[in-house]
C-alpha positions as CSV (number, residue, x, y, z in Angstrom):
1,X,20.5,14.0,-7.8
2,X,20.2,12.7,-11.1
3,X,17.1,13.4,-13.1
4,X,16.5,10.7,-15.4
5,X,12.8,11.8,-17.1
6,X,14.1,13.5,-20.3
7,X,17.2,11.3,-21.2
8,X,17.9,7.2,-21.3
9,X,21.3,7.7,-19.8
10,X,19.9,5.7,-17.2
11,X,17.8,3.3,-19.0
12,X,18.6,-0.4,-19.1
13,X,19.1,-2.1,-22.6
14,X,16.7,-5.2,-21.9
15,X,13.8,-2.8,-21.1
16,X,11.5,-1.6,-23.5
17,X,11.6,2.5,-24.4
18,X,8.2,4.0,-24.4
19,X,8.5,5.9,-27.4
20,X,5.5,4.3,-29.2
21,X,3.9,3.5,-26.1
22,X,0.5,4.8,-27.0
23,X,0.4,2.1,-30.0
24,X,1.0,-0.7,-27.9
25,X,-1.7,0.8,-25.3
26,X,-4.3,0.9,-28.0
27,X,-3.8,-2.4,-29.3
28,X,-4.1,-3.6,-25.6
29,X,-7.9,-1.2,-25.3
30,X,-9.1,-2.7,-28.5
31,X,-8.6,-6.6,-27.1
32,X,-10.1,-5.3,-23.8
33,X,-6.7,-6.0,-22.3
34,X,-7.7,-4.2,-18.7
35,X,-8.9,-5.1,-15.1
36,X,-12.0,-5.7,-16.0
37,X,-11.8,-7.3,-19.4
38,X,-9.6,-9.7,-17.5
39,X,-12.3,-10.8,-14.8
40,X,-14.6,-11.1,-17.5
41,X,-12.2,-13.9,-19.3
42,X,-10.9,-15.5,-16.1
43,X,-13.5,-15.3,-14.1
44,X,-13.3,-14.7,-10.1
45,X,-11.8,-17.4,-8.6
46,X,-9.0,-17.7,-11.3
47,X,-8.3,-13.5,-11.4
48,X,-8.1,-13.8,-7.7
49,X,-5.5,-16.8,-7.7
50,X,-3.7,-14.8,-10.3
51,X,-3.1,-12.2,-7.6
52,X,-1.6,-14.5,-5.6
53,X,1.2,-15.7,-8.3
54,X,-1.1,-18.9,-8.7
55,X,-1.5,-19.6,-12.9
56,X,-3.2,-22.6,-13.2
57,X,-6.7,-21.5,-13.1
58,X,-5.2,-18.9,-15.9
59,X,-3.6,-21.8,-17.8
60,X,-6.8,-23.2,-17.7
61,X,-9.0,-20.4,-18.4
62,X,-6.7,-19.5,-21.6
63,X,-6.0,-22.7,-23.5
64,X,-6.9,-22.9,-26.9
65,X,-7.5,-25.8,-29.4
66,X,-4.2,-26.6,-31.7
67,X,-4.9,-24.9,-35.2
68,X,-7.4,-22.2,-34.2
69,X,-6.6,-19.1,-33.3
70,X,-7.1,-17.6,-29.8
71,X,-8.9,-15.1,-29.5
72,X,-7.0,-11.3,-28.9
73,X,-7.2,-11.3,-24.8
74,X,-6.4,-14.9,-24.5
75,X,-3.2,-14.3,-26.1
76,X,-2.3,-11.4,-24.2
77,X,-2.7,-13.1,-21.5
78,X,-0.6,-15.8,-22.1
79,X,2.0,-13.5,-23.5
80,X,2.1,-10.6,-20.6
81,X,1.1,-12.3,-17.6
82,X,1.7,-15.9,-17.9
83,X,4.8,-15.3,-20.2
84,X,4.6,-18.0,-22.5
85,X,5.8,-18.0,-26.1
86,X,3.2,-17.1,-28.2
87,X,3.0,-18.0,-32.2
88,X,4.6,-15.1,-33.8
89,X,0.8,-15.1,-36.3
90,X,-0.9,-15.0,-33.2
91,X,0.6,-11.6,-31.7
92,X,0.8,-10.2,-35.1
93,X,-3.1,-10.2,-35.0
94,X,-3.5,-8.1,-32.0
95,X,-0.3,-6.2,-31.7
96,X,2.0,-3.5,-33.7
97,X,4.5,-6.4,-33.5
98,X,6.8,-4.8,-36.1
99,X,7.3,-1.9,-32.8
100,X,6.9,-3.6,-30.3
101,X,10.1,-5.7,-31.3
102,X,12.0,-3.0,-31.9
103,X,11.1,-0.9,-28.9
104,X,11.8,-4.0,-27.1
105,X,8.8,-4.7,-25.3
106,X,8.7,-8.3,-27.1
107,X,11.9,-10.6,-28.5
108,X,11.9,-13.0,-30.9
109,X,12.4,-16.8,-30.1
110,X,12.3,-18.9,-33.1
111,X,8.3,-18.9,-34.2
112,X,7.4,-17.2,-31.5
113,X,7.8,-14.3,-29.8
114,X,7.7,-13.4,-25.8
115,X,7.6,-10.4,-23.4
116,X,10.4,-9.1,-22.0
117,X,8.3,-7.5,-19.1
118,X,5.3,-8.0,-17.2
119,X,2.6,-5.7,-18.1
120,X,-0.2,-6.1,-15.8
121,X,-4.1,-4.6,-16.0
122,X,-4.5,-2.1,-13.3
123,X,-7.9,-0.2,-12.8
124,X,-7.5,2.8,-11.3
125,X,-9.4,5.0,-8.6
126,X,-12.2,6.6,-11.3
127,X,-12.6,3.6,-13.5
128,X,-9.0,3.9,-15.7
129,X,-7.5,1.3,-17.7
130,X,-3.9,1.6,-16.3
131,X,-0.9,-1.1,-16.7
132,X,1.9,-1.8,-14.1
133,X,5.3,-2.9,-16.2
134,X,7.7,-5.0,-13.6
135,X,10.1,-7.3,-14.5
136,X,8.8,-11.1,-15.5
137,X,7.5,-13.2,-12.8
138,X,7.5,-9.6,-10.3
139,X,4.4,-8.9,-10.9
140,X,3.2,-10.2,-7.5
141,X,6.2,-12.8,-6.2
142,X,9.6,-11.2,-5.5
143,X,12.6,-13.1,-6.4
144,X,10.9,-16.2,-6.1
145,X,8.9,-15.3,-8.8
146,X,11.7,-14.0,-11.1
147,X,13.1,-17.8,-10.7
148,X,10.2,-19.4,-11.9
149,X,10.1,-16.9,-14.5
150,X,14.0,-18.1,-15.7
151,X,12.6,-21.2,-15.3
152,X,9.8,-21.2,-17.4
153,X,11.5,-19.3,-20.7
154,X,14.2,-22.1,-20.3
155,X,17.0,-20.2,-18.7
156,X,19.6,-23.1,-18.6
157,X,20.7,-21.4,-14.7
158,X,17.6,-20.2,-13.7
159,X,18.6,-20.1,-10.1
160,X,21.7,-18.2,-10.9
161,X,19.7,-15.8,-13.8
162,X,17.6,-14.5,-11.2
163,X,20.3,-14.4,-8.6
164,X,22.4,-12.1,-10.8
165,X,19.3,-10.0,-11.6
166,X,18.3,-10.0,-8.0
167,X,19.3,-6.8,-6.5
168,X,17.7,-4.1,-9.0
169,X,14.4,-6.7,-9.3
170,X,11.4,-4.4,-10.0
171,X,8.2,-5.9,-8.4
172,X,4.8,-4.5,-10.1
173,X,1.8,-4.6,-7.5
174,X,1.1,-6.4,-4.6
175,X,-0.4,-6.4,-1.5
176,X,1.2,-3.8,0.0
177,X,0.9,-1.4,-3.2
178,X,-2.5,-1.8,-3.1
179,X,-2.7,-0.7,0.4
180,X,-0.7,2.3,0.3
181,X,-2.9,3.3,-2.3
182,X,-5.9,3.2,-0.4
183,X,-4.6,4.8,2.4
184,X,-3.6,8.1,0.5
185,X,-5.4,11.1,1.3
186,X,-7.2,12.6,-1.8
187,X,-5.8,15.8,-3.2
188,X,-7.3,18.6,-5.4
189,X,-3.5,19.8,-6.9
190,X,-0.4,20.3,-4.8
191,X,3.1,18.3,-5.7
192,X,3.4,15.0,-4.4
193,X,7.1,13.2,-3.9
194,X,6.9,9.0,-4.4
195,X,9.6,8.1,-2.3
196,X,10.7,4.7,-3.8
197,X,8.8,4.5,-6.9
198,X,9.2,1.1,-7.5
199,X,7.2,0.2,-10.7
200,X,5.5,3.5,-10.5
201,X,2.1,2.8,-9.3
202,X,2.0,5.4,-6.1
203,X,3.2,7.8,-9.2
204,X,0.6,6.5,-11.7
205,X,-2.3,7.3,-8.6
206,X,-1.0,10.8,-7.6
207,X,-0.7,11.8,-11.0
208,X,-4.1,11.6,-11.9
209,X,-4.6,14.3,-8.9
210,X,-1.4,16.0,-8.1
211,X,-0.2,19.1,-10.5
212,X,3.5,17.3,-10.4
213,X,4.8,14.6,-9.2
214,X,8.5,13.8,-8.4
215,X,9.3,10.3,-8.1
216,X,12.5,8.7,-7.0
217,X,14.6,5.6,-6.2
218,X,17.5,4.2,-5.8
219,X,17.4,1.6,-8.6
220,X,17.8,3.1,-12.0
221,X,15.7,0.1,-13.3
222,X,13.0,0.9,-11.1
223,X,12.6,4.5,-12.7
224,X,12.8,3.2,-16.1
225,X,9.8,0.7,-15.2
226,X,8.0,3.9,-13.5
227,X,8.2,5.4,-16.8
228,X,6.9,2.7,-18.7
229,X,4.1,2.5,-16.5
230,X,3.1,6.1,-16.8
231,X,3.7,6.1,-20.7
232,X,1.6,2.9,-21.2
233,X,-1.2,4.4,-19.1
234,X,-1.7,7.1,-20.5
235,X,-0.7,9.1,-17.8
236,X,1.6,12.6,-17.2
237,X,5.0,12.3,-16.6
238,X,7.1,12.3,-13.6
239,X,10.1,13.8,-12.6
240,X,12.1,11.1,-12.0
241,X,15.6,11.3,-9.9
242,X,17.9,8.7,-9.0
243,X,19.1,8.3,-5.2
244,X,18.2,7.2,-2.1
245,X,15.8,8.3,0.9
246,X,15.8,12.2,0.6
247,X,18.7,13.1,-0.7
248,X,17.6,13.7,-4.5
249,X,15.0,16.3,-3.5
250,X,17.0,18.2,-0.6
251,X,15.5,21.8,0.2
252,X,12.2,20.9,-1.5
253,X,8.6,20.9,0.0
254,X,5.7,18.4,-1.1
255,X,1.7,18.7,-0.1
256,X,1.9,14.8,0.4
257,X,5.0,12.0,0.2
258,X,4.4,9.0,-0.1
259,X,6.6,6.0,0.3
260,X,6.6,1.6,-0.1
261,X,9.8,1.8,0.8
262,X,12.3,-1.7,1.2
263,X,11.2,-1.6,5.1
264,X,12.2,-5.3,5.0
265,X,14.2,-6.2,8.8
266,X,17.0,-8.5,7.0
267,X,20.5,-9.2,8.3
268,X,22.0,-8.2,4.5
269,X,21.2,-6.1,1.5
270,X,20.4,-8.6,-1.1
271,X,17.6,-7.1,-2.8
272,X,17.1,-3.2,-3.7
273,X,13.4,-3.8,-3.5
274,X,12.6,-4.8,-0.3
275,X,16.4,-4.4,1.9
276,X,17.1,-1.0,2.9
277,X,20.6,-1.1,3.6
278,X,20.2,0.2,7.3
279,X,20.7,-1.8,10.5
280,X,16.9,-3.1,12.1
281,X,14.4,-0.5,11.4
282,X,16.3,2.3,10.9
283,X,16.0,2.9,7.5
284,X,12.0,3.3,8.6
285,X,12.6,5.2,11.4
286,X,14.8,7.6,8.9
287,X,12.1,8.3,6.2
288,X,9.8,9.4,9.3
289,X,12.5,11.7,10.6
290,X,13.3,13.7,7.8
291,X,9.4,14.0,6.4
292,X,8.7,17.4,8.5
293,X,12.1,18.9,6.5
294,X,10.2,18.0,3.1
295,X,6.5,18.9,4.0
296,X,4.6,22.2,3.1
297,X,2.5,23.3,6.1
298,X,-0.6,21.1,6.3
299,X,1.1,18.4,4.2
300,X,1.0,15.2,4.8
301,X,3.6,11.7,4.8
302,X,2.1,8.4,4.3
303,X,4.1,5.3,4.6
304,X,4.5,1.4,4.9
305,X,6.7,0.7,7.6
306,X,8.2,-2.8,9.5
307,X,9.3,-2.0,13.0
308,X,10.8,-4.3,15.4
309,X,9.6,-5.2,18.8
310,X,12.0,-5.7,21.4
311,X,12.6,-7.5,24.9
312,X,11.7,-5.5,27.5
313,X,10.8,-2.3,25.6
314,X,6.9,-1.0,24.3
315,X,6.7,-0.6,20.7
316,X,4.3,2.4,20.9
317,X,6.6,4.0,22.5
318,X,9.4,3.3,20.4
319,X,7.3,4.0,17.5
320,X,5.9,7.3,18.3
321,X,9.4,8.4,19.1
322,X,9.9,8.7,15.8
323,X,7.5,11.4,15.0
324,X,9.5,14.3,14.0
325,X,8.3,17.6,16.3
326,X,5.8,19.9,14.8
327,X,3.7,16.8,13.3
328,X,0.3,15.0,14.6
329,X,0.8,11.1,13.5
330,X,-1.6,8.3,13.3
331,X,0.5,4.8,13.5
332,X,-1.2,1.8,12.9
333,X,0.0,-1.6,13.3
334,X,-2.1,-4.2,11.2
335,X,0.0,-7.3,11.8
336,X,2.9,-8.7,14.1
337,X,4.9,-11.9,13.1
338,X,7.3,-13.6,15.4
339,X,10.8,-13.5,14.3
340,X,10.4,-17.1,12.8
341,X,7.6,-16.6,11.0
342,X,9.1,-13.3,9.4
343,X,12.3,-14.9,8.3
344,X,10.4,-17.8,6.3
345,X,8.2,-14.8,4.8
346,X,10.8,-13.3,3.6
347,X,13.1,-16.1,2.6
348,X,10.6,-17.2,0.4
349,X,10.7,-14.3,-1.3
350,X,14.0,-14.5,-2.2
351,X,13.1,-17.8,-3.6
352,X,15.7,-19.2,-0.9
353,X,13.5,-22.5,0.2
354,X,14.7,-25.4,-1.8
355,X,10.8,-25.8,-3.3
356,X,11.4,-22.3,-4.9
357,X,15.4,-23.0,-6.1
358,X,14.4,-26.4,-8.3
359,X,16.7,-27.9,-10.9
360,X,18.4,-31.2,-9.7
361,X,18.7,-33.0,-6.7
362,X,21.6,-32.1,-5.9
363,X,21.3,-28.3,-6.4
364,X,18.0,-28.6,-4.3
365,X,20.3,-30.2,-1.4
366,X,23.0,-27.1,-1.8
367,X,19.7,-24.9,-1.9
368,X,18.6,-26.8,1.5
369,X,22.3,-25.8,3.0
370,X,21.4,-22.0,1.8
371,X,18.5,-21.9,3.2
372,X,19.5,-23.1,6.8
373,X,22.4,-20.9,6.9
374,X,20.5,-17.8,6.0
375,X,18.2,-18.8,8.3
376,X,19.9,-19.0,11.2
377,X,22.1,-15.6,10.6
378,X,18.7,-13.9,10.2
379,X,18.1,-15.1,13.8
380,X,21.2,-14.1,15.1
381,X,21.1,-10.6,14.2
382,X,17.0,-10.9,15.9
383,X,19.0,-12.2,19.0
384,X,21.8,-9.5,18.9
385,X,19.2,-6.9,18.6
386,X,17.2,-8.6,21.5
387,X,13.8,-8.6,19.0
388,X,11.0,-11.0,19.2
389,X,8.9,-10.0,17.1
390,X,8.4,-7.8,13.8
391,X,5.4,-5.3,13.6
392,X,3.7,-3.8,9.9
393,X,1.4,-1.0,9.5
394,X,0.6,2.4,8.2
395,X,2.6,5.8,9.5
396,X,0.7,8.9,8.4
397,X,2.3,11.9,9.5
398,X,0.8,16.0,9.0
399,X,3.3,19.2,9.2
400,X,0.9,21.5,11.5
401,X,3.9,22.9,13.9
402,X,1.7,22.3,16.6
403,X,3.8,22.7,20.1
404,X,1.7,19.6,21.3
405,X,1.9,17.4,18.8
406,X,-1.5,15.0,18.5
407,X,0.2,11.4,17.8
408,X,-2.1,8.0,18.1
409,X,-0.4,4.7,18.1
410,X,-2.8,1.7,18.4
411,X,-3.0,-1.8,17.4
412,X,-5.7,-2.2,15.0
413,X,-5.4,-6.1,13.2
414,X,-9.1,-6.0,12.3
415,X,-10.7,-5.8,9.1
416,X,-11.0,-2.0,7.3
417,X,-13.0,-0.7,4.1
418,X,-10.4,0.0,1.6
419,X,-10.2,3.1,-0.1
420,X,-9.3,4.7,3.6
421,X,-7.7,8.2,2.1
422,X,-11.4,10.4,3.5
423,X,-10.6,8.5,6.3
424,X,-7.4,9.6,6.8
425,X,-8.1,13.0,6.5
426,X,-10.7,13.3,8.5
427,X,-8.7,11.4,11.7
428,X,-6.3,14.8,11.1
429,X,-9.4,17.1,10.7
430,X,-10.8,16.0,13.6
431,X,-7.5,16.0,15.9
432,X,-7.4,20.1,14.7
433,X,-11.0,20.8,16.0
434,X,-9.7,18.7,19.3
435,X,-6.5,20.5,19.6
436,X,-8.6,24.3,18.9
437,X,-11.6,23.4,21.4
438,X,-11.7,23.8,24.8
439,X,-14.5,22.1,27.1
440,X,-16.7,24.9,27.3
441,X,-16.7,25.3,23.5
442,X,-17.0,21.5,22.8
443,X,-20.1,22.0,25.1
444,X,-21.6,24.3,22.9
445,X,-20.9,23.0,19.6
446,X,-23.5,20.7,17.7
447,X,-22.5,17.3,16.6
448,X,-24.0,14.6,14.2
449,X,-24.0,11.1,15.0
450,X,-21.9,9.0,12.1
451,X,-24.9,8.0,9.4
452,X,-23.1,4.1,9.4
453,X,-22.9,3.9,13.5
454,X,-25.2,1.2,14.8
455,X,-26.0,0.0,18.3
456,X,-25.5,-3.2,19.8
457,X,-27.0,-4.4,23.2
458,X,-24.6,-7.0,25.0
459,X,-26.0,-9.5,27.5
460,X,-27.4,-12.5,28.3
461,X,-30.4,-13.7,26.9
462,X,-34.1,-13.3,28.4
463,X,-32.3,-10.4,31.1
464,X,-34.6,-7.1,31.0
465,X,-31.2,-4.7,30.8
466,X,-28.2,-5.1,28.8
467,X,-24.6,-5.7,30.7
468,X,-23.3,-2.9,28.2
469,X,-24.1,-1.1,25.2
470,X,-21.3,-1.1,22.2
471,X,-21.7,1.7,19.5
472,X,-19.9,0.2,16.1
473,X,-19.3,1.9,12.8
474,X,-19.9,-0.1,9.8
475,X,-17.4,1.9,7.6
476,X,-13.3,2.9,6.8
477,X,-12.0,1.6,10.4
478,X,-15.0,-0.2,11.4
479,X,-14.6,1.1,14.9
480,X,-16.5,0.1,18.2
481,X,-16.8,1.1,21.6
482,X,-18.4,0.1,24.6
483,X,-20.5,3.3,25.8
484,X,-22.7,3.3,29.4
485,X,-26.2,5.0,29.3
486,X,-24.7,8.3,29.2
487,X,-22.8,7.7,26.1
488,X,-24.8,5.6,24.6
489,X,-28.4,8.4,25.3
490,X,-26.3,11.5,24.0
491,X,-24.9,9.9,20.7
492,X,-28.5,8.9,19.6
493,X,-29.8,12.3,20.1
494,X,-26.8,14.3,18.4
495,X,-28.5,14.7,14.9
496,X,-26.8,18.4,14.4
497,X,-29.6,20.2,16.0
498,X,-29.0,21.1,19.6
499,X,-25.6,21.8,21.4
500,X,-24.1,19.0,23.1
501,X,-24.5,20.5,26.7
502,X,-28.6,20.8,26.2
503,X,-28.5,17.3,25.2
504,X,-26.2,16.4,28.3
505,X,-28.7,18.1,30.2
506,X,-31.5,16.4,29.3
507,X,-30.0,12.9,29.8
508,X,-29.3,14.2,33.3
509,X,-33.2,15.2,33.2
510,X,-34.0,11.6,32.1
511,X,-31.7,9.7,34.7
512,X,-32.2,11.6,37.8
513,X,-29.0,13.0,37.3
514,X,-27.7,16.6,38.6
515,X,-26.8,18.2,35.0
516,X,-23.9,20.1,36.5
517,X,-22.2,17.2,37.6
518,X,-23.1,15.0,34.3
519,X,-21.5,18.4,32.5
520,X,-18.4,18.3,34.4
521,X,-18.1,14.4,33.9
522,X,-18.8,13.8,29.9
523,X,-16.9,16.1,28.2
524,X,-13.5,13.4,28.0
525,X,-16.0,10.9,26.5
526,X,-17.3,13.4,24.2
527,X,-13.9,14.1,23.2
528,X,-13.3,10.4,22.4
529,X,-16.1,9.7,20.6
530,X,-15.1,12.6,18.1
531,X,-11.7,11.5,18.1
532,X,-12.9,7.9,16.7
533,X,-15.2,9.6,14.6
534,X,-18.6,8.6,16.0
535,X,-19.7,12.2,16.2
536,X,-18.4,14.8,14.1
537,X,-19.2,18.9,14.3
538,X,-22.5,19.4,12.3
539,X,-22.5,21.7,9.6
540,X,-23.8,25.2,9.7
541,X,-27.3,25.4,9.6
542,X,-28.1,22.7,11.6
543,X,-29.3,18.6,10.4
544,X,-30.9,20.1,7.2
């Protein structure tokens, strides 16, 4: 273990030091250098394509006429984001330049001046004005982008410049940031371990909630960039230790972990931020292994994960055999790519396609030969491992040394309302109440019907009945489910008044039904409507 957050031992000399931070982060407030002061200048359709590493609509939205000067946001833009050279006058006007050249955030190229690192608006949970600092052209691309980056400040190699940087690349957010994010359950103190820091932004979120936070990774740069990213924001500091997986915070307990960690399925180690090292998934199935040895009781793991799918065996089950014992787990898997299309994906991230290496024609043909060769060994190790395809989703895990484990794997590539975190602990809440309540007692308790469930009535049109009724939630999951008459008559009338086995009894009333036998019958589908959250255990005191 090596803690990095009170010395620069580890710091690299061609990243800024945040010793002045808070100067550069006021000059950034007063040009309304945030998320939203961003949208304003770019508008929607340009902000968005920004996201996706797309800058012309930025260009665009940022030029200036020759002679005038631009005004302060414009030129941050440029400067931090689209990393141009900027007139040296120009920055002066809206940055401590003087610091921020010797702190190194900017360097000097003839008149001008550029950025040495990405520093990205961020908007966090409760309306802050954060940055994320990654290295240039990582803000969103991987390597890819750190090419066109090399290329664009007129890096004579720019191929080889980012191929040398490559391994300790520091990406700043994407997609998958974002998500992890969202998916975090909310927490009112506790210590929180980012497993894989990264730029920081897991840190940068828990710390606004957490009373510590402990984040880690392998790549010294990456915890130099997580400390930027805290300092320019504003926000606490970490502790930050060097060293992979769990190894820098052995014999210690955390209230929640949570981990982006380089689940990429590659047959090499080229790049720190995405390759783990590990053969297949392993490095996945690792993390998700060793979380119940690092969680307080009740705490919770929360991960991005790749898993592979393979010939002749059911993912589920594969999955779910990961679950450490004495922890419920909710796996979901949002997308599955064939091996083909996952080896282009991530390809083009290393910026391995000739389109991505440009230069000449000639190094565009060598970059063809590169390509096809690290294409085909990515399929033969798919081949020797006998995997077709490559699954991503979320793993959530909670430590509640249960002796029957509650652990849901499902396949769920439909849309979701982002922020999911309630949502996440309320799947665990509700599994608890499952786990504790017996049939007789989930007859007797009184539920509430979801406030966003609506009902839909499936058939063909101009028939009297409906071939089947579907109850759908409008919110986090977005979950439906086909319920009979039953179901369907026992959900409306659960509005937190009367036990569920009165209400059971008059549906039997209603149908012609003998109430024993409807008793005796409805108490699994009870159970699964609570499990997907239709009906939840109503307050005491009843609906009011």
């Amino acid at each position: 273990m090596v803690p990095v957050s009170a010395t620069d031992d580890l710091s690299p000399a061609d990243l800024p030091r945040p010793d002045r931070a808070a100067e550069l982060r006021a000059a950034l407030l007063a040009a309304d250098f945030t998320a939203d002061g961003l949208l304003d200048l770019l508008g929607a359709p340009a902000y968005a394509a920004l996201a996706r590493s797309e800058t012309v609509p930025a260009e665009r939205a940022t030029r200036w006429p020759p002679g005038g000067a631009p005004p302060a946001l414009a030129t941050l833009t440029r400067l931090f984001l689209l990393q141009h050279a900027v007139p040296r006058a120009h920055a002066e006007a809206v940055l401590p330049l003087a610091a921020c050249l010797a702190d190194g955030w900017l360097r000097q190229d003839g008149d001008a001046v550029r950025a040495v690192v990405d520093v990205r608006p961020y908007g966090g949970p409760a309306g802050q004005d954060w940055w994320i600092v990654s290295d240039l052209g990582c803000a969103v691309g991987g390597a890819a982008g750190a090419r066109r980056a090399a290329a664009a400040a007129g890096t004579a190699d720019a191929a080889g410049a980012a191929d040398a940087a490559g391994a300790d690349l520091v990406l700043g957010v994407g997609g998958a940031s974002t998500t992890l994010a969202g998916l975090t359950v909310p927490l009112d103190g506790g210590r929180v371990l980012d497993l894989g820091t990264g730029s920081g932004i897991q840190a940068l979120h828990a710390g606004a909630r957490a009373d510590s936070v402990t984040a880690t990774d392998v790549n010294p740069r990456a915890l130099a960039c997580a400390r930027l990213t805290l300092a320019l924001s504003g926000a606490p500091a970490a502790d930050l230790r060097a060293g992979s997986l769990y190894e820098p915070v052995a014999g210690e307990r955390y209230d929640l972990i949570v981990s982006n960690p380089p689940f990429v399925i590659s047959p090499g180690a080229r790049l720190t931020y995405r390759d783990g090292g590990m053969a297949g998934d392993e490095l996945c199935r690792t993390l998700v292994r060793g979380a119940a040895d690092h969680l307080a009781d009740g705490g919770y793991c929360q991960l991005l994960a790749n898993w592979q799918h393979v010939e002749d065996e059911d993912w589920r089950e594969r999955v779910a055999d990961w679950v450490p014992p004495g922890c419920d787990a909710w796996i979901v898997q949002r997308e599955v790519q064939d091996v083909t299309q996952y080896a282009e994906l991530w390809l083009r991230d290393a910026g391995d396609h000739a389109e991505e290496a440009g230069g000449t024609p000639m190094r565009a043909q060598r970059a063809m030969g590169d390509y096809a060769a690290r294409y085909d060994a990515w399929l033969d190790a798919f081949a020797a491992t006998r995997t077709t395809a490559v699954g991503f989703g979320w793993i959530t895990l909670r430590r509640t040394g249960a002796a029957e484990p509650a652990v849901t794997v499902e396949d769920w590539p439909h849309p979701v309302e982002q922020p999911l975190g309630d949502a996440v602990a309320e799947h665990f809440a509700r599994q608890d109440f499952l786990r504790r309540t017996d049939d007789a007692a989930l007859l007797a308790t009184t539920f509430r019907l979801a406030d966003d469930v609506v009902q839909e009535q499936v058939g063909r049109p101009g028939e009297e009945d409906p071939e089947h009724v579907v109850l759908r939630r409008q919110r986090g999951m977005r979950r439906a489910t086909r319920a009979d008459t039953v179901a369907a008559g026992f959900a409306g009338a659960c509005d937190g008044t009367l036990p569920a086995g009165v209400i059971l009894d008059a549906v039997a009333q209603v149908l012609g039904e003998d109430p024993a036998v409807l008793r005796e019958r409805t108490p699994g589908v009870v159970r699964l409507l609570v499990e997907q959250g239709f009906l939840a255990p109503a307050p005491p005191g009843g609906a009011g």
